[in-house]
C-alpha positions as protocol buffer text, in pm:
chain_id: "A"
residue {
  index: 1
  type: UNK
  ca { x: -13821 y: -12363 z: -2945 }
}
residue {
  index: 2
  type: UNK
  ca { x: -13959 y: -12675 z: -2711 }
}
residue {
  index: 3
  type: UNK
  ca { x: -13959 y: -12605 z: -2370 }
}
residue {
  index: 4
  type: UNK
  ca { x: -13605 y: -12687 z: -2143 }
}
residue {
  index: 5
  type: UNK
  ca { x: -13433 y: -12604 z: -1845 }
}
residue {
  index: 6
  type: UNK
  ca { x: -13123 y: -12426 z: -1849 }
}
residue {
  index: 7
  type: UNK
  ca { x: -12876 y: -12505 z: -1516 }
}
residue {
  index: 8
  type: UNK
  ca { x: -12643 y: -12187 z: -1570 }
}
residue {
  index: 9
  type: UNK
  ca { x: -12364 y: -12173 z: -1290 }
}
residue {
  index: 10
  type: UNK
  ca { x: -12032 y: -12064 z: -1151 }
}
residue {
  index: 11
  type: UNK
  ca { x: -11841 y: -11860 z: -894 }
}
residue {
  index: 12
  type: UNK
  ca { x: -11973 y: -11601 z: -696 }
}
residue {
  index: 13
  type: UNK
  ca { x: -11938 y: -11278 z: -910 }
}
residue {
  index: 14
  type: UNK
  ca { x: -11857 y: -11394 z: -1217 }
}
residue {
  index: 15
  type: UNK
  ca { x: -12250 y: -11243 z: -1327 }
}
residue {
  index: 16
  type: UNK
  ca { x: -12507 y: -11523 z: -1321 }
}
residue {
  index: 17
  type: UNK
  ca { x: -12759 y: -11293 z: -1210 }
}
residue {
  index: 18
  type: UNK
  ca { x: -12695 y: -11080 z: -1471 }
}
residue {
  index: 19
  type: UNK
  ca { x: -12718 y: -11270 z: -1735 }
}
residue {
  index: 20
  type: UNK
  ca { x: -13021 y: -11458 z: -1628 }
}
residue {
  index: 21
  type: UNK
  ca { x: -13229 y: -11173 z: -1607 }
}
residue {
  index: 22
  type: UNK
  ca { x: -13111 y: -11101 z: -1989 }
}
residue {
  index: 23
  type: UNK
  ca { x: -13154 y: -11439 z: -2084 }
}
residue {
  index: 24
  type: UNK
  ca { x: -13500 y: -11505 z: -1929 }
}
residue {
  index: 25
  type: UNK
  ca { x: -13654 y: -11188 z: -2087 }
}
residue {
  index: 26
  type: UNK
  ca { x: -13505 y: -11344 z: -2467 }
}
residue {
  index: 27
  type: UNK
  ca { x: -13619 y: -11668 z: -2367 }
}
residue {
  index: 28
  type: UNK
  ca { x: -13906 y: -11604 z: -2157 }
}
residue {
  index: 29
  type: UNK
  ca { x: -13797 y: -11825 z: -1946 }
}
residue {
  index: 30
  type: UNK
  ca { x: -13866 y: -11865 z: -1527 }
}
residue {
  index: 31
  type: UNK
  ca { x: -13576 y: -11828 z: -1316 }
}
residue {
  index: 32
  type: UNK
  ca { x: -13533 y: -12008 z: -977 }
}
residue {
  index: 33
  type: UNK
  ca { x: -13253 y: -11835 z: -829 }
}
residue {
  index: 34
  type: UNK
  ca { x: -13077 y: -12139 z: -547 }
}
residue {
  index: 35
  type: UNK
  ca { x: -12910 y: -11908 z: -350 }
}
residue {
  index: 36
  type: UNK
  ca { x: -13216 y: -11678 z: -305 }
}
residue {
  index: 37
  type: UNK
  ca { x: -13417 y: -11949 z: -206 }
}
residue {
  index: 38
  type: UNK
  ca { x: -13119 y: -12066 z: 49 }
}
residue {
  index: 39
  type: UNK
  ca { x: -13123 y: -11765 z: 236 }
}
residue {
  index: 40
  type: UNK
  ca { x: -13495 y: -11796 z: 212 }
}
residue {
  index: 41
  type: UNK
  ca { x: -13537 y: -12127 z: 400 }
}
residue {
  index: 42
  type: UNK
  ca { x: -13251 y: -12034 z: 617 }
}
residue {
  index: 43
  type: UNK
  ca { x: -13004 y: -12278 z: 502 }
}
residue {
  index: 44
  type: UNK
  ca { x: -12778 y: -12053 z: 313 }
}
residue {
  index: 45
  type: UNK
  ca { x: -12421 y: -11990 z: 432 }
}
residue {
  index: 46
  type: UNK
  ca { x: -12353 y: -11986 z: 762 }
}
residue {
  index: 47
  type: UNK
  ca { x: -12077 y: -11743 z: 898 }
}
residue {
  index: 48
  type: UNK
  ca { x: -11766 y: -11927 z: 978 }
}
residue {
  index: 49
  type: UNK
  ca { x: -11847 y: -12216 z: 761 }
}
residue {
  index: 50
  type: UNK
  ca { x: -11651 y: -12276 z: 476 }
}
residue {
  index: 51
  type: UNK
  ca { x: -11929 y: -12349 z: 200 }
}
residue {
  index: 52
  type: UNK
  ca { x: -12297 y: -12453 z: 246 }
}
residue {
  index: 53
  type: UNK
  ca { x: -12320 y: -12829 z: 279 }
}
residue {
  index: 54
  type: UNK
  ca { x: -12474 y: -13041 z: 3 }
}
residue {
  index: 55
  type: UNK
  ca { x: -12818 y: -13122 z: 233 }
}
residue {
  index: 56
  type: UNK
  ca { x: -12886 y: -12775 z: 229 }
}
residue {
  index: 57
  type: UNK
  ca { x: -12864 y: -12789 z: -142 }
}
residue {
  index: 58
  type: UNK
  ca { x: -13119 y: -13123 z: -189 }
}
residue {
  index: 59
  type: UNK
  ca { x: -13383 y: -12949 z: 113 }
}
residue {
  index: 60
  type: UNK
  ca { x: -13376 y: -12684 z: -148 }
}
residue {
  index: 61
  type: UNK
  ca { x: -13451 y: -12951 z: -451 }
}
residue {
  index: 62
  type: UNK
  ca { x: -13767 y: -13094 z: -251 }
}
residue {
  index: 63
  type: UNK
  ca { x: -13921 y: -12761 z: -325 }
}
residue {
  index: 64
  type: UNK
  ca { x: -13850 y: -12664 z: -608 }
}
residue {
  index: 65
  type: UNK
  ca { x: -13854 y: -13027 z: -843 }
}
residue {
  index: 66
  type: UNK
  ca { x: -14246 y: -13064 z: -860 }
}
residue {
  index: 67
  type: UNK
  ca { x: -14300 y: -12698 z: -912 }
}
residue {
  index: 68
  type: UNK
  ca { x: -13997 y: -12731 z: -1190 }
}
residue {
  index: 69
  type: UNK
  ca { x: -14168 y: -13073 z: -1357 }
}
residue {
  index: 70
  type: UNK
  ca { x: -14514 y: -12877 z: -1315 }
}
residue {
  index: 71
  type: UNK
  ca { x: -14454 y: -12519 z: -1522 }
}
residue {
  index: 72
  type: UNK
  ca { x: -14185 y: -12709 z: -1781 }
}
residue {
  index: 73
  type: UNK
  ca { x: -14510 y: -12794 z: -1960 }
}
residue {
  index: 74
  type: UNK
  ca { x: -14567 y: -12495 z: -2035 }
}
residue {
  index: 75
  type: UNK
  ca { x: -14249 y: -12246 z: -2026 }
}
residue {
  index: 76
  type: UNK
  ca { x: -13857 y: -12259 z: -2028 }
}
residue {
  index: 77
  type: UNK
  ca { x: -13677 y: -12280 z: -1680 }
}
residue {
  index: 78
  type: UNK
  ca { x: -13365 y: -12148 z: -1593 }
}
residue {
  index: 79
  type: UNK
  ca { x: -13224 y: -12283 z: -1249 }
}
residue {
  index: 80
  type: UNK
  ca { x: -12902 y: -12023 z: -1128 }
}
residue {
  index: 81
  type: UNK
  ca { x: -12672 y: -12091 z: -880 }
}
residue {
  index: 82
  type: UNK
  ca { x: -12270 y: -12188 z: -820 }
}
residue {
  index: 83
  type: UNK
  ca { x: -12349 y: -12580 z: -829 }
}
residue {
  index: 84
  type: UNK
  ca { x: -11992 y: -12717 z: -644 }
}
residue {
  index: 85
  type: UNK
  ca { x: -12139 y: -12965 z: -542 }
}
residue {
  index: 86
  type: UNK
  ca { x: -12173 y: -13239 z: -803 }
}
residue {
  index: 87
  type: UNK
  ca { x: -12462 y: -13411 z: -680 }
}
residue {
  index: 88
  type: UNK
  ca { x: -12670 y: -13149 z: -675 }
}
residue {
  index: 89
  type: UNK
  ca { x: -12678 y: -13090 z: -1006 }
}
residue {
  index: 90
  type: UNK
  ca { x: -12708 y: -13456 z: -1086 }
}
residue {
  index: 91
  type: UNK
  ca { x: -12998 y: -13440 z: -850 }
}
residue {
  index: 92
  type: UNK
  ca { x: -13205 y: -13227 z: -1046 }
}
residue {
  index: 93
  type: UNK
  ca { x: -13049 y: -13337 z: -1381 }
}
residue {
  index: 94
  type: UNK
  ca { x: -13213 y: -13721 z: -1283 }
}
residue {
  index: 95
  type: UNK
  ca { x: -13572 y: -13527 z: -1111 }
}
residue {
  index: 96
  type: UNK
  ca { x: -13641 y: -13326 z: -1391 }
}
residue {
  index: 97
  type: UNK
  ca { x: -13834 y: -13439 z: -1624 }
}
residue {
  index: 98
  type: UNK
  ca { x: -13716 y: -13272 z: -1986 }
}
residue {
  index: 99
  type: UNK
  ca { x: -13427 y: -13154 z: -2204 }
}
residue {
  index: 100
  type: UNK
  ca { x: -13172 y: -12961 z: -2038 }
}
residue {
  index: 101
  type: UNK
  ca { x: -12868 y: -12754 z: -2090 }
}
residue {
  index: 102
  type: UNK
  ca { x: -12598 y: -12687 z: -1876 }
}
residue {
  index: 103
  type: UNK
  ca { x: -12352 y: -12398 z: -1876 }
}
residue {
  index: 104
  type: UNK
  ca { x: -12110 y: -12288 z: -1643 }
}
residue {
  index: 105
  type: UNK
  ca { x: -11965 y: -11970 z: -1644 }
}
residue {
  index: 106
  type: UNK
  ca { x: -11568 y: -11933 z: -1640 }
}
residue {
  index: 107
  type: UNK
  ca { x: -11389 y: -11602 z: -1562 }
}
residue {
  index: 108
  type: UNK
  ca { x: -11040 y: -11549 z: -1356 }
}
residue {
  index: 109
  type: UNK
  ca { x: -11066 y: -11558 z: -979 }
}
residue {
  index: 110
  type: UNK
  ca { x: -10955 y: -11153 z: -1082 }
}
residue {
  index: 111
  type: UNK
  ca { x: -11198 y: -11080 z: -1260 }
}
residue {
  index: 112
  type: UNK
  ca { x: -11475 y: -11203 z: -1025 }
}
residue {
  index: 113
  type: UNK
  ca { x: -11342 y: -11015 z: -693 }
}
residue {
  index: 114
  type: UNK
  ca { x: -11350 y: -10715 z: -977 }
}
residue {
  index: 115
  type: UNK
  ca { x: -11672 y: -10775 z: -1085 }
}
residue {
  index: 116
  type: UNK
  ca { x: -11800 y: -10821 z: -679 }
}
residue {
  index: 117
  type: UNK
  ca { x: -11695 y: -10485 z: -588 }
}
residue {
  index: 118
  type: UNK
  ca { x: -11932 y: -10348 z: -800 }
}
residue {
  index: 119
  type: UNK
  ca { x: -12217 y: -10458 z: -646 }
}
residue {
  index: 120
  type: UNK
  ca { x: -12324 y: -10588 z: -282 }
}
residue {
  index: 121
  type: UNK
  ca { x: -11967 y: -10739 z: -219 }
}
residue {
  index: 122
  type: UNK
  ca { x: -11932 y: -11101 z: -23 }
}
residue {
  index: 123
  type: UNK
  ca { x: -11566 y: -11028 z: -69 }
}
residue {
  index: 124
  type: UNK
  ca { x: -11222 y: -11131 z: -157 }
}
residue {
  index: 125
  type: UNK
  ca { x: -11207 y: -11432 z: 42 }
}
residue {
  index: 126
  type: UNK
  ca { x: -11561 y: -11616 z: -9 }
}
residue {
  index: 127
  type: UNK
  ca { x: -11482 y: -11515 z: -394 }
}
residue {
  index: 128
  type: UNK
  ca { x: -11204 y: -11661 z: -380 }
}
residue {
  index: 129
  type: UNK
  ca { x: -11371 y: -11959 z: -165 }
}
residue {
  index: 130
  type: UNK
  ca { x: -11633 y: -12035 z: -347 }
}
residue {
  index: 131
  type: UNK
  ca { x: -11441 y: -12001 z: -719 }
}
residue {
  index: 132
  type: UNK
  ca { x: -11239 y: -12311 z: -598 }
}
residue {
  index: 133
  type: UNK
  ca { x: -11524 y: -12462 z: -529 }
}
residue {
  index: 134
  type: UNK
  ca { x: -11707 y: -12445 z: -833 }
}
residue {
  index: 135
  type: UNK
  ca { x: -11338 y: -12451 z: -1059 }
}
residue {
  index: 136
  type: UNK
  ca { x: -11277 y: -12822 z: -891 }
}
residue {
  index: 137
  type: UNK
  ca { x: -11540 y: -12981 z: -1203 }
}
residue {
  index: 138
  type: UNK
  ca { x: -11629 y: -12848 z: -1502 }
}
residue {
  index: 139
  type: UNK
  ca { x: -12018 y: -12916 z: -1696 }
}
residue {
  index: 140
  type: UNK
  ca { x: -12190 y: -12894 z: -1959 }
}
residue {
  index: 141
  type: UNK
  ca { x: -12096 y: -12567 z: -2231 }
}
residue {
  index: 142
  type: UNK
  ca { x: -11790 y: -12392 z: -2093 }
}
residue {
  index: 143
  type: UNK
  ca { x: -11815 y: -11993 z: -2136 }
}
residue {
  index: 144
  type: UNK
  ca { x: -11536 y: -11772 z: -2035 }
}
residue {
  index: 145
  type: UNK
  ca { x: -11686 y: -11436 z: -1996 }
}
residue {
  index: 146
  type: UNK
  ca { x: -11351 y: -11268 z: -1939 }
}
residue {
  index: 147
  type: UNK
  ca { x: -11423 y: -10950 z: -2162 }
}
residue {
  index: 148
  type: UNK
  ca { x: -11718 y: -11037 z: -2275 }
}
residue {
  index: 149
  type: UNK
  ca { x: -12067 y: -10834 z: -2196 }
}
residue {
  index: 150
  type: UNK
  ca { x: -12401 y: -11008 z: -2109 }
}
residue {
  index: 151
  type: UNK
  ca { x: -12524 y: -10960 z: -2437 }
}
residue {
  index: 152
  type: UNK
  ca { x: -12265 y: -11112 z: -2606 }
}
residue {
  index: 153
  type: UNK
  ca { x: -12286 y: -11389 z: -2346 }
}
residue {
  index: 154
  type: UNK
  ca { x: -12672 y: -11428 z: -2409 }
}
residue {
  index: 155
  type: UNK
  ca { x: -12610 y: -11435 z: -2742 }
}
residue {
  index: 156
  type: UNK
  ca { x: -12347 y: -11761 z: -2709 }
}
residue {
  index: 157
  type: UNK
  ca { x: -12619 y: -11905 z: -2502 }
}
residue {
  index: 158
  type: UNK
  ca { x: -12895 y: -11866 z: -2742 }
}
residue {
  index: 159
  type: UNK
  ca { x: -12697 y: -11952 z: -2985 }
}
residue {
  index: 160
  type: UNK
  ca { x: -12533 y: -12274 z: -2867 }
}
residue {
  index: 161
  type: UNK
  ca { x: -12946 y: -12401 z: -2795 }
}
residue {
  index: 162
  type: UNK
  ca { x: -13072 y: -12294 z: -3140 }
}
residue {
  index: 163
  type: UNK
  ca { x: -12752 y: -12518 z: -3275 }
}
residue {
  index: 164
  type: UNK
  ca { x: -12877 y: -12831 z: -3081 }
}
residue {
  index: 165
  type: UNK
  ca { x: -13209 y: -12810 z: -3149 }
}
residue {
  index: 166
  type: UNK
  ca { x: -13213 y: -12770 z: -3525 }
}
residue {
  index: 167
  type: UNK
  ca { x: -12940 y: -13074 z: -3516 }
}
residue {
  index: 168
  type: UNK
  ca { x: -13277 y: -13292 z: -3332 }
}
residue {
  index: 169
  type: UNK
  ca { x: -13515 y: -13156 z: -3638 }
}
Protein backbone atom coordinates (compact mmCIF):
# COMPACT_ATOMS: atom_id res chain seq x y z
CA UNK A 1 0.00 0.00 0.00
CA UNK A 2 1.21 3.87 -0.80
CA UNK A 3 1.57 5.83 2.05
CA UNK A 4 -1.85 7.98 3.51
CA UNK A 5 -3.22 9.52 6.40
CA UNK A 6 -6.10 8.20 8.05
CA UNK A 7 -8.36 11.11 10.11
CA UNK A 8 -10.36 8.47 12.32
CA UNK A 9 -12.88 10.34 14.73
CA UNK A 10 -15.94 10.53 16.90
CA UNK A 11 -17.40 10.93 20.39
CA UNK A 12 -15.65 10.58 23.42
CA UNK A 13 -15.82 6.79 24.29
CA UNK A 14 -17.00 5.38 21.46
CA UNK A 15 -13.03 3.60 21.25
CA UNK A 16 -10.79 5.63 18.94
CA UNK A 17 -7.96 4.88 21.00
CA UNK A 18 -8.56 1.51 20.81
CA UNK A 19 -8.75 0.94 17.61
CA UNK A 20 -5.87 3.06 16.60
CA UNK A 21 -3.49 1.27 18.49
CA UNK A 22 -4.89 -2.00 16.53
CA UNK A 23 -4.90 -0.33 13.41
CA UNK A 24 -1.42 1.31 13.54
CA UNK A 25 0.32 -2.01 14.51
CA UNK A 26 -1.63 -3.69 10.98
CA UNK A 27 -0.78 -0.70 9.20
CA UNK A 28 2.30 0.42 10.72
CA UNK A 29 1.15 3.45 10.75
CA UNK A 30 2.14 6.75 13.26
CA UNK A 31 -0.52 7.97 15.37
CA UNK A 32 -0.87 11.65 16.49
CA UNK A 33 -3.34 11.47 19.11
CA UNK A 34 -5.18 15.58 19.13
CA UNK A 35 -6.43 15.36 22.36
CA UNK A 36 -3.11 14.14 23.89
CA UNK A 37 -1.33 16.77 22.38
CA UNK A 38 -4.20 19.37 23.70
CA UNK A 39 -3.68 18.62 27.12
CA UNK A 40 -0.05 18.73 26.24
CA UNK A 41 0.16 22.39 25.12
CA UNK A 42 -2.40 23.25 27.67
CA UNK A 43 -5.20 24.08 25.47
CA UNK A 44 -7.35 21.11 26.07
CA UNK A 45 -10.72 21.48 27.82
CA UNK A 46 -11.12 23.82 30.21
CA UNK A 47 -13.49 23.06 33.25
CA UNK A 48 -16.70 24.86 32.92
CA UNK A 49 -16.38 25.31 29.25
CA UNK A 50 -18.62 23.64 27.13
CA UNK A 51 -16.18 22.21 24.33
CA UNK A 52 -12.60 23.33 23.41
CA UNK A 53 -12.76 26.18 20.93
CA UNK A 54 -11.69 25.69 17.31
CA UNK A 55 -8.19 27.97 17.86
CA UNK A 56 -7.13 25.54 20.21
CA UNK A 57 -7.67 22.97 17.58
CA UNK A 58 -5.55 24.99 14.53
CA UNK A 59 -2.50 26.00 17.50
CA UNK A 60 -2.49 22.28 17.60
CA UNK A 61 -2.28 21.96 13.51
CA UNK A 62 0.86 24.45 13.44
CA UNK A 63 2.69 21.63 15.09
CA UNK A 64 1.86 18.91 13.93
CA UNK A 65 1.31 19.74 9.72
CA UNK A 66 5.14 19.94 8.81
CA UNK A 67 6.03 17.04 10.99
CA UNK A 68 2.77 15.21 9.24
CA UNK A 69 3.95 16.41 5.43
CA UNK A 70 7.62 15.41 6.65
CA UNK A 71 7.25 11.43 7.85
CA UNK A 72 4.17 10.84 5.08
CA UNK A 73 7.15 10.19 2.80
CA UNK A 74 7.99 7.59 4.33
CA UNK A 75 5.11 5.88 6.59
CA UNK A 76 1.21 5.88 7.01
CA UNK A 77 -0.31 8.50 9.50
CA UNK A 78 -3.19 8.16 11.47
CA UNK A 79 -4.45 11.55 13.07
CA UNK A 80 -7.26 10.55 16.19
CA UNK A 81 -9.41 12.78 17.72
CA UNK A 82 -13.45 13.82 17.99
CA UNK A 83 -13.11 16.48 15.02
CA UNK A 84 -16.63 18.70 15.81
CA UNK A 85 -15.37 21.18 14.55
CA UNK A 86 -15.54 21.22 10.75
CA UNK A 87 -12.77 23.34 9.98
CA UNK A 88 -10.42 21.60 11.61
CA UNK A 89 -10.54 18.81 9.74
CA UNK A 90 -10.71 20.77 6.54
CA UNK A 91 -7.63 22.41 7.88
CA UNK A 92 -5.50 19.55 7.77
CA UNK A 93 -7.44 17.88 4.89
CA UNK A 94 -6.15 21.28 2.62
CA UNK A 95 -2.25 21.23 4.69
CA UNK A 96 -1.57 17.84 4.11
CA UNK A 97 0.03 16.98 1.43
CA UNK A 98 -1.25 13.20 0.28
CA UNK A 99 -4.17 10.75 0.01
CA UNK A 100 -6.35 10.57 2.87
CA UNK A 101 -9.18 8.70 4.40
CA UNK A 102 -11.60 9.73 6.71
CA UNK A 103 -13.72 7.68 9.10
CA UNK A 104 -15.82 8.55 11.82
CA UNK A 105 -16.90 6.31 14.27
CA UNK A 106 -20.79 6.02 15.10
CA UNK A 107 -22.14 4.25 18.23
CA UNK A 108 -25.37 5.31 20.49
CA UNK A 109 -24.82 8.09 23.00
CA UNK A 110 -25.56 4.52 25.32
CA UNK A 111 -23.22 2.77 24.28
CA UNK A 112 -20.42 5.37 24.65
CA UNK A 113 -21.26 6.43 28.46
CA UNK A 114 -21.09 2.30 28.63
CA UNK A 115 -18.06 1.99 27.02
CA UNK A 116 -16.50 5.26 29.32
CA UNK A 117 -17.11 3.56 32.48
CA UNK A 118 -14.78 1.13 31.67
CA UNK A 119 -11.96 3.05 31.56
CA UNK A 120 -10.74 6.59 33.01
CA UNK A 121 -14.39 8.03 32.85
CA UNK A 122 -14.97 11.95 31.67
CA UNK A 123 -18.55 11.05 32.37
CA UNK A 124 -22.14 11.07 31.49
CA UNK A 125 -22.45 14.59 30.74
CA UNK A 126 -19.20 15.57 28.60
CA UNK A 127 -20.18 12.08 26.77
CA UNK A 128 -23.08 13.14 26.21
CA UNK A 129 -21.57 16.78 25.34
CA UNK A 130 -19.21 16.05 23.20
CA UNK A 131 -21.38 13.09 21.13
CA UNK A 132 -23.61 16.08 20.03
CA UNK A 133 -20.91 17.69 19.05
CA UNK A 134 -19.32 15.40 16.83
CA UNK A 135 -23.16 13.76 15.72
CA UNK A 136 -24.03 17.53 14.32
CA UNK A 137 -21.86 16.43 10.68
CA UNK A 138 -21.08 13.38 9.45
CA UNK A 139 -17.45 12.51 7.10
CA UNK A 140 -15.94 10.50 5.21
CA UNK A 141 -16.74 6.26 5.80
CA UNK A 142 -19.47 5.99 8.41
CA UNK A 143 -18.82 2.91 10.91
CA UNK A 144 -21.26 2.05 13.55
CA UNK A 145 -19.38 0.03 16.02
CA UNK A 146 -22.46 -0.79 18.06
CA UNK A 147 -21.59 -4.58 18.69
CA UNK A 148 -18.85 -4.74 16.89
CA UNK A 149 -15.11 -5.52 18.42
CA UNK A 150 -11.92 -3.63 17.32
CA UNK A 151 -10.91 -6.30 15.23
CA UNK A 152 -13.78 -6.51 13.34
CA UNK A 153 -13.67 -2.72 13.13
CA UNK A 154 -9.94 -2.83 11.89
CA UNK A 155 -10.83 -5.19 9.64
CA UNK A 156 -13.76 -2.73 7.90
CA UNK A 157 -11.05 -0.20 7.93
CA UNK A 158 -8.47 -2.15 6.19
CA UNK A 159 -10.73 -3.34 4.16
CA UNK A 160 -12.60 -0.28 2.90
CA UNK A 161 -8.59 1.19 1.94
CA UNK A 162 -7.51 -2.01 0.16
CA UNK A 163 -11.03 -1.49 -1.94
CA UNK A 164 -9.97 2.11 -2.99
CA UNK A 165 -6.72 1.53 -3.77
CA UNK A 166 -6.94 -1.46 -6.08
CA UNK A 167 -9.97 0.67 -7.81
CA UNK A 168 -6.72 3.56 -8.54
CA UNK A 169 -4.46 0.46 -10.01
Amino acid sequence: MKNYYIILRGPAGIGKSTIVKLLSSKIKAEVFHIDNMLDRLNLGYKQGEKWVPLNNFLEVDKKIISEINKKIIHKKIIIEGNFYHKEHMNNLLKSINSKNYIFTLKASVKTCIERDSKRNSIGKKNIKDVHKLVSKFDEGILINTDNKNKEEIVKEIISYIKNEQSKNL
